[in-house]
N, C-alpha and C positions, 0 to 999 in steps of 0.2 A: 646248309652249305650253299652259295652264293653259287653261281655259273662261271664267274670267275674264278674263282678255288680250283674248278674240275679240270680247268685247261693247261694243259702242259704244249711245250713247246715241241714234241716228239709226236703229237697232233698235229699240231699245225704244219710243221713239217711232211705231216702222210699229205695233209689235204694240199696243202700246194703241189705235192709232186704229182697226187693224181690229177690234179688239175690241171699240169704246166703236160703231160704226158701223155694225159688220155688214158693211162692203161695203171691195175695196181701188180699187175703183173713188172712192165718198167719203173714202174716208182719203185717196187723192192728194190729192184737192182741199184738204181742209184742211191736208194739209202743206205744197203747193206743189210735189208730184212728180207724175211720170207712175205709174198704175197698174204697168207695168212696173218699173218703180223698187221700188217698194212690196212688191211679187212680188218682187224681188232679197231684200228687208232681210228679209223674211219667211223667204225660203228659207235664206240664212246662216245664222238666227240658229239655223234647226230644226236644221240639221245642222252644225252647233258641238255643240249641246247631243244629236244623235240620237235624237230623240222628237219627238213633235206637239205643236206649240203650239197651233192655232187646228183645228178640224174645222166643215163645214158642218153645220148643223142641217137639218130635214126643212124649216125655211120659205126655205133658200136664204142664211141668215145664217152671217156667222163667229163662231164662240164658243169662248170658252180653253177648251184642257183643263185638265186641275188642274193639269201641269206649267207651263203658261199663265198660268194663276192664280197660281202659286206665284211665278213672275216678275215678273208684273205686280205684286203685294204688294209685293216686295222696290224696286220699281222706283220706288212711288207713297215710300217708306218714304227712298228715294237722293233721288227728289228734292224735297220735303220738307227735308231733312237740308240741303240746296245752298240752297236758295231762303231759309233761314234765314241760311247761310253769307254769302250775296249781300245780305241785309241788314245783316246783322254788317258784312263791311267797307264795304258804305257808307257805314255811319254811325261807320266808323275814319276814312274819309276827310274825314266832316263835323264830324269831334273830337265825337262823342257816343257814344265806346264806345272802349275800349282800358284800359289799366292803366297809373297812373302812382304813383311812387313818389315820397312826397312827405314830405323829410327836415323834421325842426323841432328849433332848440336847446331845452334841460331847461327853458329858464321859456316857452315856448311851448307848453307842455305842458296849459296852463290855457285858451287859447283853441281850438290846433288840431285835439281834438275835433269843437266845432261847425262849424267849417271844411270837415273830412271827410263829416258827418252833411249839411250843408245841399249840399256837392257830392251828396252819394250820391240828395238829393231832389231835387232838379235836371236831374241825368246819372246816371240811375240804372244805364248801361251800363255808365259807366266805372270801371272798377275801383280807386280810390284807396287803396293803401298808407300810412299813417303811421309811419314809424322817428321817434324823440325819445333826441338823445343830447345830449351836450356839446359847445361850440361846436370842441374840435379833433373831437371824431369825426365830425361833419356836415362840419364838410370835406374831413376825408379820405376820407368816404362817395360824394364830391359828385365827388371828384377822381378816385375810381375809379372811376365811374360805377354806384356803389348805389343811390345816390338820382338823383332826376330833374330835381326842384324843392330850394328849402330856400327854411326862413325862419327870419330869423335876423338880429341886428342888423349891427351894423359889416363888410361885405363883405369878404373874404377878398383877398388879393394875389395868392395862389396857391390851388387853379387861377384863371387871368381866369377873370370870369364877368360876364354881363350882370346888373346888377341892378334893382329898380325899388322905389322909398321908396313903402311902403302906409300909413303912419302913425306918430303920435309912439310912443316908448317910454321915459315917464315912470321913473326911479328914485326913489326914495325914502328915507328914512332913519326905523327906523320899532323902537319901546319897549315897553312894560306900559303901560297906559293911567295906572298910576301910578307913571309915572317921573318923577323930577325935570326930566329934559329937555322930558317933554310938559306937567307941569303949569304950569312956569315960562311957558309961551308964544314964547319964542325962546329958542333957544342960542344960545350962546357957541362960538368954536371952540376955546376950551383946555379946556370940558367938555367937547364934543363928544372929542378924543382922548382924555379920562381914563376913558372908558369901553372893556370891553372887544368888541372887534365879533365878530360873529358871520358867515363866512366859507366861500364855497363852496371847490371844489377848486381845485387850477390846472387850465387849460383851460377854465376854464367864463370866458363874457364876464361874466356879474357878479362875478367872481371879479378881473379884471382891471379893472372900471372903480370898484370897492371900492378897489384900491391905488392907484390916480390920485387918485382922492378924496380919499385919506387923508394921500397925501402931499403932493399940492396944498392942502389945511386945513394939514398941520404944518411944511411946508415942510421939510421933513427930521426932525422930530420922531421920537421912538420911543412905540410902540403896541403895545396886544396883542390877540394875537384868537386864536379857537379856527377850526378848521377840520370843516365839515360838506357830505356827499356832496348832497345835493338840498335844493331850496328849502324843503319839508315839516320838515325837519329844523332850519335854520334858524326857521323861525317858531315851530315846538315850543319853541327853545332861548326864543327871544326872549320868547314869551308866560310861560315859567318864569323868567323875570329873570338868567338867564345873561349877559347882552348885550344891545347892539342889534344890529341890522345893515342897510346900504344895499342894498335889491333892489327888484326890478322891481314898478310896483305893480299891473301885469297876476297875480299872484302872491297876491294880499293885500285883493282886492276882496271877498269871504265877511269875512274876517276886521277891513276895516276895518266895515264894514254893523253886524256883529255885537257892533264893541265889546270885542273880543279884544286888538286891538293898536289902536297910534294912532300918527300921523306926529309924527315929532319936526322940526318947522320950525327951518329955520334955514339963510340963505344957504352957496351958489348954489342951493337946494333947490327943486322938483325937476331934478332931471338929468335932459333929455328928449335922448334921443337916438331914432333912427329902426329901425322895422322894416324889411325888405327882404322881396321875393319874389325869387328868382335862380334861374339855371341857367347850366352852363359856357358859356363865349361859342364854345366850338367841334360844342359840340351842333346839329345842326339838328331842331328841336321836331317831335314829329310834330303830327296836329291831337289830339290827345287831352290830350296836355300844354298845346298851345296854349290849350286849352278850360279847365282847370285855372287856369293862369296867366292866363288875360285875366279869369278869373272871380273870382280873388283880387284882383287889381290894382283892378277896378271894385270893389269891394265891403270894401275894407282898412277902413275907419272903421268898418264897422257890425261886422265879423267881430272887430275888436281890443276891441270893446265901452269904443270911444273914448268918446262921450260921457258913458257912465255911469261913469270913469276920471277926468275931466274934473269932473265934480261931487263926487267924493268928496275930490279935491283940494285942491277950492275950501271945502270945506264951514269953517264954522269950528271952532276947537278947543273939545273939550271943556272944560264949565264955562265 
């Protein structure tokens, strides 16, 4: 058995009181032992280690020796270290501190930043992770348990998962500011097809609420479109007269401000479907997540930077 093994912390305890006291007679007291007692913890702990811890000085007091000292250092250094410890998970338990992985699809990518940054000002304990992928890989993140949270539109079938609606999620249908479609003032839906669109991958949900669209407008019509990995790509294409294309207008807020691009109006426009905050329905939340998620839930309209989404929609069209 090692030396460390032999040391309890109801030791260390004797020896610092008789140390900080000078007497084992007051260290009882303040521990809540009999001197006798104290004389035990003392005596073990010297001959565990085979050396003097404490020697009486010429005025009748106990004072460490240096191997004394050496202990007592290590000991103030242990608990320190614990009393830290014991505040860390308290405030695990009070969901202000722990690490939560918080998944988001490829056009959430534009607000979940501030999301991350105003949690981190908030609950500066908690450690928030951001992954951003595409609406299959967030789920299948979600489903293995990579991620914690997600946000993300149209809730998944598989895994269940509890969800809760934080806010609209406008799409849009959007040109060159000198396109025929925007400068005419409304389309038509048999121009609206003779255009070519401009197109995420499969797996991505704009990607799938683009083909509803499209085939809902042509009722079976035939269309062309080019195919691009990320929304950035997309807009590049759009802004260089490639196309148009329907995407999210959380996406396109810089670039509607700036006069870059501009919305092509024209019924059912826009397409407002819903954000989500979720996690699997078989997860039970610790408080650190719970903290996370009740903190998004309250706070969905300002975080999705709805109302300034809201106005630029409304705005009216150029010229």
């Amino acid at each position: 058995m090692t030396i460390l093994n032999t040391i309890t912390f109801k030791q260390l305890r004797a020896l610092s009181a008789v140390v900080e006291t000078g007497s084992i007679s007051a260290s009882a007291d303040i521990l809540g032992l009999t001197p006798p007692a104290v004389h035990t913890q003392l005596r073990v702990l010297e001959e565990n280690f085979g050396c003097a811890l404490v020697n009486r000085s010429r005025t009748g007091r106990f004072e460490a020796t240096s191997a004394g000292r050496a202990l007592l250092d290590a000991h103030d250094v242990s608990l320190s270290a614990l009393t830290r410890a014991i505040g860390r998970i308290e405030a695990m338990k009070m969901g202000q501190a722990g690490r939560v992985v918080l998944g988001v699809v490829s056009t959430g990518k534009y607000f979940a930043p501030s999301i991350v940054a105003q949690l981190k000002r908030d609950f500066p304990s908690i450690a928030v992770v951001l992954q951003v992928g595409n609406r299959d890989r967030t789920i299948s993140n979600l489903g293995s348990g990579k991620i914690d949270l997600a946000i993300m539109g149209r809730p998944p079938r598989q895994p269940v998962v509890t969800a809760y609606n934080i806010g609209d999620h406008p799409h849009v249908l959007i040109a060159r500011p000198d396109h025929p479609l925007v400068l005419e003032g409304k389309a038509g839906k048999g121009d609206i097809l003779k255009e070519n669109f401009i197109m995420r991958e499969p797996g991505s949900g704009t990607r799938i609420l683009s083909m509803r669209f499209l085939d809902q407008l042509g009722e079976g019509q035939t269309f062309t479109f080019t195919e691009m990995e990320s929304n950035e790509s997309i807009k590049q294409a759009v802004i260089a007269g490639l196309g148009i294309a329907l995407i999210s207008a959380h996406t396109i807020i810089e670039e509607l401000k700036s006069g870059r691009l501009a919305l092509v109006r024209a019924a059912p426009l826009p397409i407002v479907r819903h954000w989500f905050v979720l996690h699997r329905s078989d997860v039970t939340l610790d408080p650190a997540m719970k903290t996370v998620l009740d903190y998004i839930r309250a706070n969905g309209e300002a975080l999705l930077a709805g109302e300034e989404i809201k106005a630029l929609l409304s705005a009216p069209p150029p010229g």
